[in-house]
N, C-alpha and C positions, 0 to 999 in steps of 0.2 A: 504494500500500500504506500503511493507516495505519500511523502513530509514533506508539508512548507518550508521545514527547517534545512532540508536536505536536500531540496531539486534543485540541481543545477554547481549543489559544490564540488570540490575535488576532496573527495577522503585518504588518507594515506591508512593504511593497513600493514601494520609492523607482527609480525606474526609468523614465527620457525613450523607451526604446525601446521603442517596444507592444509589437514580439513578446517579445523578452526579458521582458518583465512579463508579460506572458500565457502563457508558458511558465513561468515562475516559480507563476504564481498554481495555475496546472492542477498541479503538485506539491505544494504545499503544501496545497490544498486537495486531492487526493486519498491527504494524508498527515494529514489530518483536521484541517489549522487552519481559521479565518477569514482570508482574506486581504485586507488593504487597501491600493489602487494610489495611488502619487500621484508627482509628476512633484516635480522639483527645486524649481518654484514654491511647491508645497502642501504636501509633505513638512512641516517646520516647524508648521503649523497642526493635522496629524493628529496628530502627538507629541503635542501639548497635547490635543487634546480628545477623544481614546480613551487608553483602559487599556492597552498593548498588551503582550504579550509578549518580542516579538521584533522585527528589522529586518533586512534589506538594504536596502541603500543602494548606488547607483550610484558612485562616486568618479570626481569628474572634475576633472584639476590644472587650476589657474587661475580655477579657480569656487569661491566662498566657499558656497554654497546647504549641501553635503555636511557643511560643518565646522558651519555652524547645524543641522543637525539632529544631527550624531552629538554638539554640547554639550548639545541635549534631551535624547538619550537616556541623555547618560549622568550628567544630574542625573535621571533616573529612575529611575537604574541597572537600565535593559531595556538585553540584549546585544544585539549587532548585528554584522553582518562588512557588507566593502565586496568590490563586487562592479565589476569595472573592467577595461576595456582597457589602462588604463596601471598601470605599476608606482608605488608611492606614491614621491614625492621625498622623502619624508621622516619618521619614526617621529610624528612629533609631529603631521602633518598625519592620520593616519588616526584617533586619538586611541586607540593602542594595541589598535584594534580586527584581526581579521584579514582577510588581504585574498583574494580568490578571484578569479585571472586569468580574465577571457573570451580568447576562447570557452571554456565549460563546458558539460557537462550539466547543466539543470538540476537532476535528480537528484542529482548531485553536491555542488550547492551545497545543495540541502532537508537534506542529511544532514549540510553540514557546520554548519549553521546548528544543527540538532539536537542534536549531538554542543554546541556551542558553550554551549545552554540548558542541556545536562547538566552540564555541567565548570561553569560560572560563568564569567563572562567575566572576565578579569585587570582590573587598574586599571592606566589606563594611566601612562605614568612619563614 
């Protein structure tokens, strides 16, 4: 179903798990964004060289790859939530972004990502 919030932007999709990202992308793209995939590797390089609206990001502790891209995004200031099996250790590591426990719907996460571009995303502290 399209979203007002969602037609017509570019989403980036940060996500090592095909399916997860491919269920992710089939939502958002049938909530009427452009969606674009990229893996912990690449993430960083799409910040920079598309426009993009919005993001998920995969958050994975012990891995630096998440925090390089969520300091792109948010000298972009494009919002973003983290989308993760683990709980964040810590406010400072997600960079005040919000976080969305898997397993989810990804329904659930398209809307809260939505909901997220509506409000403005807080700065983090």
């Amino acid at each position: 179903m399209k979203s007002p919030d969602l037609v017509g932007r570019t989403i980036l999709v940060v996500e090592d798990e095909a399916l997860i990202a491919l269920e992710l992308q089939d939502e958002l793209s049938a909530a009427g964004a452009t969606v674009l995939l990229a893996t912990m590797r690449t993430g960083a390089r799409m910040v920079k060289q598309h426009g993009l609206s919005a993001a998920i990001l995969d958050l994975r502790p012990g891995c630096n790859d998440h925090r390089l891209i969520a300091r792109a995004l948010k000298k972009r200031g494009v919002p973003f939530l983290f989308h993760s099996t683990h709980p964040p250790e810590d406010v400072t590591t997600v960079r005040g972004a919000p976080v969305m426990l898997k397993p989810k719907n990804p329904g659930d996460t398209v809307k809260a990502l939505a909901l997220l571009m509506r409000q403005g995303q807080p700065e983090a502290r």
